[in-house]
BATI-425349 format. One record per residue (C-alpha): residue in three letters; y, x, z. Coordinates in pm, whole numbers, padded with zeros to 5 digits, always signed. Each point is the difference from the previous one (the first is absolute). Example, Ala and Ser with C-alpha at 12.3 -4.5 7.8 and 13.67 -1.06 7.14 Angstrom:
// BATI-425349
ALA-00450+01230+00780 SER+00344+00137-00066 
***
This chain:
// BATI-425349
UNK-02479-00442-01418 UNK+00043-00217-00295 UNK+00279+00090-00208 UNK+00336-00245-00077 UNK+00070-00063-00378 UNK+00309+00222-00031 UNK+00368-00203-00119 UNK+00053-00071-00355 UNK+00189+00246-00191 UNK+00324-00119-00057 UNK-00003-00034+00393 UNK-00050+00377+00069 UNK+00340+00081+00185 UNK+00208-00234+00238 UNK+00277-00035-00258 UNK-00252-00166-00216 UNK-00121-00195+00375 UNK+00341-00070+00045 UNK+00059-00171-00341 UNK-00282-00165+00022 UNK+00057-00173+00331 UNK+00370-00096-00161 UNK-00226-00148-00247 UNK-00223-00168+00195 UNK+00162-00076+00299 UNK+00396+00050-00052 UNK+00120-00265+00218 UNK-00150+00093+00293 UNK+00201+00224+00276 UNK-00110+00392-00057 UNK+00247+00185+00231 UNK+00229-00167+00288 UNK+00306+00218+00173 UNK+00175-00103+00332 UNK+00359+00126-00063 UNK+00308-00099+00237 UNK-00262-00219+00209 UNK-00095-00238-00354 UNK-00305+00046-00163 UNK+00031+00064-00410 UNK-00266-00105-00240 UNK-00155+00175-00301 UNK-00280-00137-00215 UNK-00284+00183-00221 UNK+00251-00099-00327 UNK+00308+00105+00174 UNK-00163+00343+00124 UNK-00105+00082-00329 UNK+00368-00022-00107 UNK+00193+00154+00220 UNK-00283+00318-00015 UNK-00009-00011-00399 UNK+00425+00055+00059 UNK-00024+00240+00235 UNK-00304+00205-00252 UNK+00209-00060-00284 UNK+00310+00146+00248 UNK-00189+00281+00065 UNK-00062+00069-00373 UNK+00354+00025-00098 UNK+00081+00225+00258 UNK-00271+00230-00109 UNK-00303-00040+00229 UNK-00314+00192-00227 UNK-00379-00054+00006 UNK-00147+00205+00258 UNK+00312+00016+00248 UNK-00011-00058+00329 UNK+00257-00271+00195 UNK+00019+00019+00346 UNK+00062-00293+00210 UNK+00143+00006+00348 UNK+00114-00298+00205 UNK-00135-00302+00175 UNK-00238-00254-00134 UNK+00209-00212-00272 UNK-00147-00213-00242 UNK+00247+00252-00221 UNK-00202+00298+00076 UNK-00329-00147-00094 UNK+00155-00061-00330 UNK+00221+00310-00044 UNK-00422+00172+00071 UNK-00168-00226-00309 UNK+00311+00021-00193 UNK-00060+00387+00013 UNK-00359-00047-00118 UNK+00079-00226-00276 UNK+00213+00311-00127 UNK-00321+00237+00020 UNK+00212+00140+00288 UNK-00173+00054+00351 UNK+00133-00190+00347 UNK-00016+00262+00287 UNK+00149-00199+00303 UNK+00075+00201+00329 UNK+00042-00062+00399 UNK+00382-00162-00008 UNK-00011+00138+00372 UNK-00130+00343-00091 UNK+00304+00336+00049 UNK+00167+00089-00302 UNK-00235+00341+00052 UNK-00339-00212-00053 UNK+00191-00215-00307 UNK+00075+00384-00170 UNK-00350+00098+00012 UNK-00093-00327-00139 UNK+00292-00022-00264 UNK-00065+00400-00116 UNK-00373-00025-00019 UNK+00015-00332-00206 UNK+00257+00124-00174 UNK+00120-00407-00003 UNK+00329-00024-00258 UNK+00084-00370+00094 UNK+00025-00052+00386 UNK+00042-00399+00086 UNK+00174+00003+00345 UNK+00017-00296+00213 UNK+00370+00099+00161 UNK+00254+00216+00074 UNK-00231+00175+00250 UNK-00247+00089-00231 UNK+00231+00125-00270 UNK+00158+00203+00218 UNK-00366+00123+00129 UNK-00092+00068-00384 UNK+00361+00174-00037 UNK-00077+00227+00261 UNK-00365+00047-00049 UNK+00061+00128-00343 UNK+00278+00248+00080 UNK-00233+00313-00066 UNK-00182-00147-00310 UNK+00161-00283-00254 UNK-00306-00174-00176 UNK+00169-00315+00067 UNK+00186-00138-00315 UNK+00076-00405+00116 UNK+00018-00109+00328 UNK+00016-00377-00017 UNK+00067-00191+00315 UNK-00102-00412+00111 UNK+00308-00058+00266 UNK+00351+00156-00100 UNK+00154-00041+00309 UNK+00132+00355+00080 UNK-00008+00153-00348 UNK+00310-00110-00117 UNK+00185+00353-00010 UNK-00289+00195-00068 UNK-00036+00185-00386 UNK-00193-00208-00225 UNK-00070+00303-00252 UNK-00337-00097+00064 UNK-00013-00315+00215 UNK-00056-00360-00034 UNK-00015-00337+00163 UNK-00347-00132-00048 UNK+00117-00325-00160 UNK+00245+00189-00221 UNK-00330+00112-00129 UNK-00150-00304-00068 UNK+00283-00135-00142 UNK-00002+00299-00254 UNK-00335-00103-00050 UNK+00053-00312-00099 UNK+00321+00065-00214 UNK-00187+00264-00151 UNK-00346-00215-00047 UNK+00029+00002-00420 UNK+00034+00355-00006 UNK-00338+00078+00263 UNK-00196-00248+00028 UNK-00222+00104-00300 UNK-00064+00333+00156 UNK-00017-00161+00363 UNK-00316-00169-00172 UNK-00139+00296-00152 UNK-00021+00182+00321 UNK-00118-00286+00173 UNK-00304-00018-00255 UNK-00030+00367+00059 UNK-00148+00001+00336 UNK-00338-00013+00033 UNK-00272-00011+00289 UNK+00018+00361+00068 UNK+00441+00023+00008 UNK+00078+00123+00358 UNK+00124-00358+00177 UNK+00168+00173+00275 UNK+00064+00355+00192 UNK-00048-00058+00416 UNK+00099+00311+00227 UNK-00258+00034+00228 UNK+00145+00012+00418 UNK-00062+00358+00015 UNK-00152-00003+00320 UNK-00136+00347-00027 UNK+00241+00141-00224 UNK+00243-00079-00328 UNK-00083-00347-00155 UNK-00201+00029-00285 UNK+00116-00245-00340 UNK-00323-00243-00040 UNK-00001-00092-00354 UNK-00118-00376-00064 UNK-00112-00164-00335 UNK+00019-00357-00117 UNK-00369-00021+00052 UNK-00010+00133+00372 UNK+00243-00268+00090 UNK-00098-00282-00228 UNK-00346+00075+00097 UNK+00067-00036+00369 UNK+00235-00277-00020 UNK-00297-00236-00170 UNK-00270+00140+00230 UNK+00159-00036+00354 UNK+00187-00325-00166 UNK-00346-00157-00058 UNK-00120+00135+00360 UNK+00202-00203+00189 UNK+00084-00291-00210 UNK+00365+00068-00083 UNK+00176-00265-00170 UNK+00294-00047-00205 UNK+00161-00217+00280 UNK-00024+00214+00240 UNK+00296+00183+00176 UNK+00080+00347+00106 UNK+00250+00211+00217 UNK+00097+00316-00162 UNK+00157+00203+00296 UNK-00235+00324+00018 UNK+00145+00299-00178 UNK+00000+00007-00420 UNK-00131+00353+00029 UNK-00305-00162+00153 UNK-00299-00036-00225 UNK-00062-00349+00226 UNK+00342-00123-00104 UNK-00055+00060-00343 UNK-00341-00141-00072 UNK+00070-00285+00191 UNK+00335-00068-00137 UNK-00021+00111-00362 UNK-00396+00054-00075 UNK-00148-00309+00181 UNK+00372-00223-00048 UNK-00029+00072-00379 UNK-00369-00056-00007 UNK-00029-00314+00160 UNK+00365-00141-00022 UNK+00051-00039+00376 UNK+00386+00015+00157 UNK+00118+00307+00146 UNK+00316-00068+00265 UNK+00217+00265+00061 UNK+00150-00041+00352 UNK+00396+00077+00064 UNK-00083+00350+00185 UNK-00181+00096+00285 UNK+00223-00173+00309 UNK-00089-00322-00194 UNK-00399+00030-00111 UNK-00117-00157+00360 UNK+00242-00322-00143 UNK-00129+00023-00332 UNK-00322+00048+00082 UNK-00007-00356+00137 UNK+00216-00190-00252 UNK-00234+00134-00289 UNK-00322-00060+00257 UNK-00224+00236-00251 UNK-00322-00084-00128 UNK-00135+00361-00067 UNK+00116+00256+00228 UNK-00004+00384+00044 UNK+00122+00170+00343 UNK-00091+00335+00115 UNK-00132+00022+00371 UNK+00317+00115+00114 UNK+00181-00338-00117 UNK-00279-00195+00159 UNK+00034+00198+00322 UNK+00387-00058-00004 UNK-00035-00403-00036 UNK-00260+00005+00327 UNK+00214+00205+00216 UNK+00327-00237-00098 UNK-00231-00293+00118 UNK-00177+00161+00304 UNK+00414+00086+00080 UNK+00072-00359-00018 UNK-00294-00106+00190 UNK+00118+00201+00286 UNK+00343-00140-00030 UNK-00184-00361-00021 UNK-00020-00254+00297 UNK-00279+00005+00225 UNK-00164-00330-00174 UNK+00046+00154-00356 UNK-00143+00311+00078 UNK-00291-00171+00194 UNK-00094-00254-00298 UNK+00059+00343-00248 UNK-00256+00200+00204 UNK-00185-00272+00088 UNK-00101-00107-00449 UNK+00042+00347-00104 UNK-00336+00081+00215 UNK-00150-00279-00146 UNK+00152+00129-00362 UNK-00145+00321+00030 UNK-00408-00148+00101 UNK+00028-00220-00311 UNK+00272+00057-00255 UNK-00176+00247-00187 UNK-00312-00202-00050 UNK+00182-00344-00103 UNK+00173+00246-00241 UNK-00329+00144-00137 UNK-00153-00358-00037 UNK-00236+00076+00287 UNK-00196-00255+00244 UNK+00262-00124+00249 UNK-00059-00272+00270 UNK+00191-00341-00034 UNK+00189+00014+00387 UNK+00126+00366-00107 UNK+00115-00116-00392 UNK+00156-00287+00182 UNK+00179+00258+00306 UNK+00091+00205-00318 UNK+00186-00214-00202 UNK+00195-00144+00308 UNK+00064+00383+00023 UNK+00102+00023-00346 UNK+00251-00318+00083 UNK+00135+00195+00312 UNK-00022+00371-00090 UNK-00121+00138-00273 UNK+00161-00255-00276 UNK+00352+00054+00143 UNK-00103+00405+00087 UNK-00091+00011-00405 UNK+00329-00170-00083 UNK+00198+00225+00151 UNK-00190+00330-00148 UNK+00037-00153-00336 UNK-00390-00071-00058 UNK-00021-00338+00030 UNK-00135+00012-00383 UNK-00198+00305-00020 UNK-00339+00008-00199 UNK-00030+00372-00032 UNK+00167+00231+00194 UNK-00093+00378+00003 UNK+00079+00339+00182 UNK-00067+00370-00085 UNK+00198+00318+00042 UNK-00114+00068+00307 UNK-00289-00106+00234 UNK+00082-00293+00223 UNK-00081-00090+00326 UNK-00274-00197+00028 UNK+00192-00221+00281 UNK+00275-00076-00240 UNK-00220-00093-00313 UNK-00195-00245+00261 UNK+00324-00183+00101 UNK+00109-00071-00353 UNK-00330-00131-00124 UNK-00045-00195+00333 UNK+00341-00157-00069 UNK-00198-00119-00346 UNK+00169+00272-00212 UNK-00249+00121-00241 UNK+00117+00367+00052 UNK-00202+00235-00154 UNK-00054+00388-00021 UNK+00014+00194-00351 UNK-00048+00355-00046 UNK+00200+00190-00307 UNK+00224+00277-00100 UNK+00261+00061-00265 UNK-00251+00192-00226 UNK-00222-00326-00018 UNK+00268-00261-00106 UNK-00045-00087+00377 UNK-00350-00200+00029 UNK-00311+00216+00106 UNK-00175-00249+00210 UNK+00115-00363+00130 UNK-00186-00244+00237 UNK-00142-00351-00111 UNK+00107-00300+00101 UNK-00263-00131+00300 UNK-00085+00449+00047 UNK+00330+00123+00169 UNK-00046+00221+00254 UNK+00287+00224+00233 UNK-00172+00302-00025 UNK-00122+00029-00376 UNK+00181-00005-00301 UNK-00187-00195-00216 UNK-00264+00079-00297 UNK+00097+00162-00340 UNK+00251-00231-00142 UNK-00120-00151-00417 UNK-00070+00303-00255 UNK+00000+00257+00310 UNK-00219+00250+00073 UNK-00011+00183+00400 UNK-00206+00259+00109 UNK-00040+00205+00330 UNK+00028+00414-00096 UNK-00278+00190+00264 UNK+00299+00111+00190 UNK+00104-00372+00011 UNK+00281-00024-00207 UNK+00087-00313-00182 UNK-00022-00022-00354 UNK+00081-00231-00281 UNK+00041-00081-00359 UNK+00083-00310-00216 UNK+00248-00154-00203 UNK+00287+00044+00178 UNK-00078+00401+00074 UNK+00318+00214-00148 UNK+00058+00178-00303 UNK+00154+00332+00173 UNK+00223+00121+00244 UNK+00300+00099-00254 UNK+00054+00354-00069 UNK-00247+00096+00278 UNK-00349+00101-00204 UNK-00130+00144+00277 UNK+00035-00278+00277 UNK-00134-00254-00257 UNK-00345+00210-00037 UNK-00004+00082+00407 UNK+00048-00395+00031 UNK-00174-00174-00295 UNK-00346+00148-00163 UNK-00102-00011-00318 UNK-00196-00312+00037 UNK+00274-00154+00138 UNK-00044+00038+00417 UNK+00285+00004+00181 UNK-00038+00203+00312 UNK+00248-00241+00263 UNK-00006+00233+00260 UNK-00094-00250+00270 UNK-00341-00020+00208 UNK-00178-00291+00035 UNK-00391-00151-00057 UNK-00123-00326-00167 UNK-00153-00249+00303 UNK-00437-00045-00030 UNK-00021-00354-00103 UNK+00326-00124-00047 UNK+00136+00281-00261 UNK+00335-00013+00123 UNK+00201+00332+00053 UNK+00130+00134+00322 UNK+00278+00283-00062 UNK+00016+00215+00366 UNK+00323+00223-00108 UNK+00115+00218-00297 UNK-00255+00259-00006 UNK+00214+00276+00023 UNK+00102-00140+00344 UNK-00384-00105+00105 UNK-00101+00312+00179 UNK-00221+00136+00339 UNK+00097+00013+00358 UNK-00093+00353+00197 UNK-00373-00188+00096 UNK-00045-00142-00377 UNK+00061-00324+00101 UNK+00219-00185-00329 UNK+00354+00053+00022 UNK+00209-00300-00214 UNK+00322-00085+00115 UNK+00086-00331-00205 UNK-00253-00155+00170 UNK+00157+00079+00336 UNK+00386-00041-00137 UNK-00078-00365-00160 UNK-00133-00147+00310 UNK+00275+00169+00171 UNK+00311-00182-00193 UNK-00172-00332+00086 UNK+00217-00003+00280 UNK+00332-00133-00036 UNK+00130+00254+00175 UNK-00131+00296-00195 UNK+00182+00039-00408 UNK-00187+00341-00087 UNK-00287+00235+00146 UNK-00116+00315-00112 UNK-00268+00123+00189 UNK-00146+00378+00001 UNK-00324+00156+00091 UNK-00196+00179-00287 UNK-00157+00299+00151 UNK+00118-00066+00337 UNK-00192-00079+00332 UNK+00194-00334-00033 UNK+00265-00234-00124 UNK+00351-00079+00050 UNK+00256-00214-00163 UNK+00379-00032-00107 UNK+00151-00343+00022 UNK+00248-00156-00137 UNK+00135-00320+00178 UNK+00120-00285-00123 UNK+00355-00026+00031 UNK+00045-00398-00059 UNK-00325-00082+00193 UNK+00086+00247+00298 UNK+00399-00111+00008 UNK-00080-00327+00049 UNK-00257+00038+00309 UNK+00326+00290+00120 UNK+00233-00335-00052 UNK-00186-00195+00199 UNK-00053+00197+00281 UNK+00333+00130+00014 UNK-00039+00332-00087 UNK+00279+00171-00145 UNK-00052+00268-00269 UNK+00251+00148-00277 UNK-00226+00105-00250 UNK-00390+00049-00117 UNK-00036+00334+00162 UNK+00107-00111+00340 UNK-00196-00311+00019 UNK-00299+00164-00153 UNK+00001+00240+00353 UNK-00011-00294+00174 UNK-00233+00057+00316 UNK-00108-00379-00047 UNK+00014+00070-00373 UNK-00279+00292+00084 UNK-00186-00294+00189 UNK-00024-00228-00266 UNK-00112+00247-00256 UNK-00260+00181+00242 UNK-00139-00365+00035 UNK-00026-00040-00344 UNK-00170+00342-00065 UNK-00295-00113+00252 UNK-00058-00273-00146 UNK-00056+00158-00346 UNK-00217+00249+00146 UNK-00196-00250+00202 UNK-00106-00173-00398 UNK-00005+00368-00125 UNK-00284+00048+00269 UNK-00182-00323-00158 UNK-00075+00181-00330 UNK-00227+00324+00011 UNK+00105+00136-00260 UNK+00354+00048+00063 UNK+00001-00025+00384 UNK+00109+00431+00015 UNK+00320-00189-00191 UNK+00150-00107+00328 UNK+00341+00177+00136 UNK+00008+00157+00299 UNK+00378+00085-00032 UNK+00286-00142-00143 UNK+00422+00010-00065 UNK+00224-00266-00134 UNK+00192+00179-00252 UNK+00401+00036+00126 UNK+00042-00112-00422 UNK-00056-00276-00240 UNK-00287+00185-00267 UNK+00249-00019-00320 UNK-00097+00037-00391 UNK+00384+00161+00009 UNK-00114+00274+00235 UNK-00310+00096-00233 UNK-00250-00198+00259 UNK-00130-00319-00182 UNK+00033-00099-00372 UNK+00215-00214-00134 UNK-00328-00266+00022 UNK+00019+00102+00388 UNK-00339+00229+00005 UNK-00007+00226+00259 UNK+00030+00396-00191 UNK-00227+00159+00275 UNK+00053+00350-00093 UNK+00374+00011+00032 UNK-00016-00184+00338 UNK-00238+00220+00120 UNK+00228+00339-00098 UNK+00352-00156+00073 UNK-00158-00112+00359 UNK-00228+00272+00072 UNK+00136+00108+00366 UNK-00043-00401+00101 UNK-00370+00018-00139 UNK-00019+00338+00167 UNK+00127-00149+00330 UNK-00256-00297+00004 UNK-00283+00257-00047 UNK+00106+00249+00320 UNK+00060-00248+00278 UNK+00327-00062-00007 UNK+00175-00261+00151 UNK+00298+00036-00202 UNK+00212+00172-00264 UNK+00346+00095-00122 UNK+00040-00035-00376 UNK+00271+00015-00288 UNK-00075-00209-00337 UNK+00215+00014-00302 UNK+00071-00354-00116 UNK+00181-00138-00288 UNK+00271-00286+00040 UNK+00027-00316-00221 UNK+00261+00188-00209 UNK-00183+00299-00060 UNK+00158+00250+00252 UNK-00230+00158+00242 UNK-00013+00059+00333 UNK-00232+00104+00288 UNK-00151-00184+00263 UNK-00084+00114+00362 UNK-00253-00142+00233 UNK-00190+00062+00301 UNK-00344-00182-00065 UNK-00253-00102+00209 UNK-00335-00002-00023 UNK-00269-00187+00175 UNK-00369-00083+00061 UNK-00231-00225-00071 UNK-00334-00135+00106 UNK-00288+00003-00181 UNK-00279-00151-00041 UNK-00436+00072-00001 UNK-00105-00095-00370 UNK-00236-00214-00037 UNK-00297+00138-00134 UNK-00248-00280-00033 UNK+00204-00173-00323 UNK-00117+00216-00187 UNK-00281-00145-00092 UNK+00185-00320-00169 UNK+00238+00258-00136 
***
């Protein structure tokens, strides 16, 4: 692969990005906030003000070289400056989950040993108050909204624009050393510290230089053509590595807008008025937004629903290739774009896409049914595959090469291999420095050439090169006969259906599979509503005997495309339960990025799993839960569980396989 000229020097940190695009570009808008229902304006010039007051702020009140300030709070244009204003001091950003417990912000806060925390509220500061009860690192907590904090004792406390009006007040005194440390960084300064989900155990601190971020930003920039017009939605979590090379690496890089919406009861709204050009979404987003409009459609007059059905068929046959530039006959173009006049224009509207050129999704695998319907719709929705430790981009798919059940090839200055066992490896630019004060998971994880071990199982296509991941490999296993066991495969296709918010489906070592679901409560409510079925709360209406119906029809129908593919066909469930609770990140079961945390579900619901596997038709069970405000309490059920049919596999495939 040929290699990119690197950046020039003076442009070897995004303070020195950020200056430059004040520079070069400082009337045009950098960072937009919807406040009180009005959206607020910043430009490149402005943003490199307001963060040179709050650095400067955070200078007088002590902030060193080499400290950590950790950031916790929504996504304000504020916060993206409060992060570079911390590198410009030679300080390091650390931002955290603003939904995480005030037990998962100690860990964070004591292993980072963070001195400044910036808190978005009165919520967080009272999270950070309480999360640092046992261990006081933190020596200025600094917070963006005052409401609330009025009687609270400012030993050590501060209103974020008190700070940046210190800074500015005190701008004779610090700027001189502001621009010192600001000519300090280099290439190799850490950029950023992300927490890693901690799926399988505590997050790890994945250190980030200038160059792993700068690096990626101009690489996946130049992939897809991003542009300094082009406009952004920065709603996904700041702790996110996604979030922040989209809306510092790639915003500084190429000088696009990042709009922050109001909060998360306003981001469908917001979503439209902005009408983004680039846009991120993880599959669970996208899944949301289709059930909402299948629940409409359902609600919808016969007619409506009729002429809806009626292009969307014709959508699916030949969306994808108008998208993809392919051969497409004139009567069909001409049925398309009346569709497009009818449905899809006003459908794309109403999601907010009417002005998408690149959309992507990662995180998690997605259906292959809901990636269609977007890029039928024209949506060019695409698939990435990443983690944290590779300043997100691994591989990507090219425009006119997008595919629902690859990821893509290796994305610019990338390197992928396929270990013997089939794990996926990688190195490149964007591959991380270390995981901080954890020697030994940086050698387990990244060799001495520079492989990073992902952990995931997958194989490159003959002919096309594209990757396929099949699960994490940990999870990628054998069924009792030897036939492949890999249960994202199974769960992805199962939360196609509206009805159906989470599946976790077991079987390694067993004669053969079963499944947990979770339903979905605003999907399933609304078909109750409509039928006049009266129900008081999730666990009731998830024992629904029609409920059970639904489901059981769902679950055939996976196994029935399960049965399609020979490789995976042992993969469908015989037996199944819908779950008498809502699979919670406060309950230990997902993380905070919504990943399922297999190990504790299968110990904390071992006698359901246990149940499934001896023949019962039901069980009685007790689950501890914990309540919005912390308190905990226990939850009793009697479960059912049912059967489903399956289905001969279908060997002869195998051959185009």
């Amino acid at each position: 692969m040929t290699a990119l000229a690197e950046p020039q020097v003076d442009l070897r940190s995004i303070p020195a990005l950020l200056a430059r695009n004040a520079a070069r570009m400082g009337g045009r808008p950098a960072y937009r906030e919807k406040e009180f229902g009005i959206w607020q304006s910043w430009t490149w010039a402005q943003t490199l003000e307001e963060t040179r007051a709050l650095a400067i702020g955070f200078l007088a009140l002590g902030l060193n070289r080499g400290d950590h300030v950790a950031l916790i709070g929504r996504n304000r244009p504020a916060h993206y400056w409060a992060m570079v204003a911390a590198q410009m001091c030679g300080a390091v950003p650390v931002p955290l989950y603003q939904d995480a417990a005030a037990a998962e912000m100690s860990y964070v806060l004591t292993h980072s040993g963070a001195r400044f925390v910036v808190c978005g509220d009165q919520e967080q500061v009272d999270k950070v108050i309480e999360a640092e009860e046992d261990d006081h690192t933190v020596q200025q907590i600094i917070y963006t909204d005052k409401r609330g904090m009025r009687k609270y004792d400012h030993a050590r406390m501060n209103w974020l624009a008190d700070v940046q009006a210190e800074g500015r007040a005190a701008r004779q005194r610090y700027e001189a050393e502001l621009d010192a440390r600001i000519a300090e960084l280099t290439y190799d300064s850490t950029c950023v510290m992300l927490y890693t989900s901690g799926t399988t155990g505590k997050p790890k601190g994945v250190v980030l230089s200038n160059r792993n971020i700068i690096e990626t930003a101009r690489n996946s920039s130049s992939f897809d053509g991003l542009r300094a017009d082009d406009d952004v939605l920065a709603y996904l979590p700041m702790a996110w590595v996604g979030d922040f090379i989209f809306s510092v690496g790639q915003a500084t890089w190429t000088g696009f807008c990042v709009n922050c919406p109001e909060g998360p009861h306003t981001m469908m709204t917001d979503l439209r008025e902005i009408g983004p050009t680039y846009f991120f979404a993880p599959p669970r987003v996208f899944e949301g937004q289709l059930t909402n409009v299948m629940i409409r459609m359902e609600d919808a007059g016969r007619f409506k629903k009729w002429l809806f059905d009626h292009y969307m068929r014709l959508a699916r046959r030949i969306g994808p290739a108008l998208l993809d530039g392919k051969p497409v006959g004139l009567v069909d173009r001409l049925r398309y774009g009346l569709g497009n006049l009818l449905v899809y224009g006003p459908l794309k509207n109403t999601l907010g896409y009417s002005r998408i050129r690149v959309g992507y999704t990662a995180g998690e695998a997605i259906g292959p049914e809901i990636f269609d319907f977007y890029r039928s719709l024209g949506i060019n929705l695409k698939q990435l595959y990443g983690q944290t430790e590779a300043s997100v981009f691994i591989t990507q798919q090219p425009d006119g090469q997008v595919r629902s059940d690859t990821v893509g090839v290796p994305s610019p200055g990338v390197e992928v291999r396929i270990a013997e066992n089939g794990e996926v490896y990688y190195r490149g630019p964007g591959t991380f420095v270390e995981y901080f004060k954890n020697a030994d998971s940086t050698r387990s994880t990244k060799d001495d050439q520079g492989w990073v071990a992902t952990g995931d199982a997958g194989f490159f296509e003959p002919g096309s090169g594209h990757l396929r991941i099949i699960d994490r490999a940990k999870d990628v296993g054998k069924m009792a006969d030897g036939s492949l066991f890999a249960p994202k495969y199974v769960e992805n296709k199962l939360k196609f259906f509206p009805n159906i918010l989470e599946a976790v489906v077991f079987g390694a070592g067993r004669d053969h599979c079963t499944a947990f679901i979770n339903i979905d409560l605003t999907a399933v409510g609304n078909w109750a509503e409509r039928n006049n079925i009266a129900y008081s709360s999730y666990q009731e209406l998830a024992g629904h005997p029609q409920v059970y119906a639904t489901i059981r029809k769902h679950v055939e129908e996976v196994n029935a495309s399960v049965a399609q593919d020979p490789m995976l066909s042992g993969c469908q469930i015989h037996r199944f339960l819908i779950l008498h609770k809502e699979l919670d990140a406060d309950d230990g079961e997902m993380t905070r990025t919504r990943k399922v945390k297999r190990g504790v579900i299968s110990e904390k619901f071992a006698d359901l799993i246990a149940a499934m596997y001896d023949g019962r038709d039901s069980i009685r069970t007790e689950t501890e839960v914990t309540y919005e405000d912390g308190r905990k309490g226990v939850l009793k059920a009697t479960v059912r569980i049912e059967d489903a049919r399956t289905f001969p596999a279908v060997h002869h495939k195998m051959a185009a396989e």
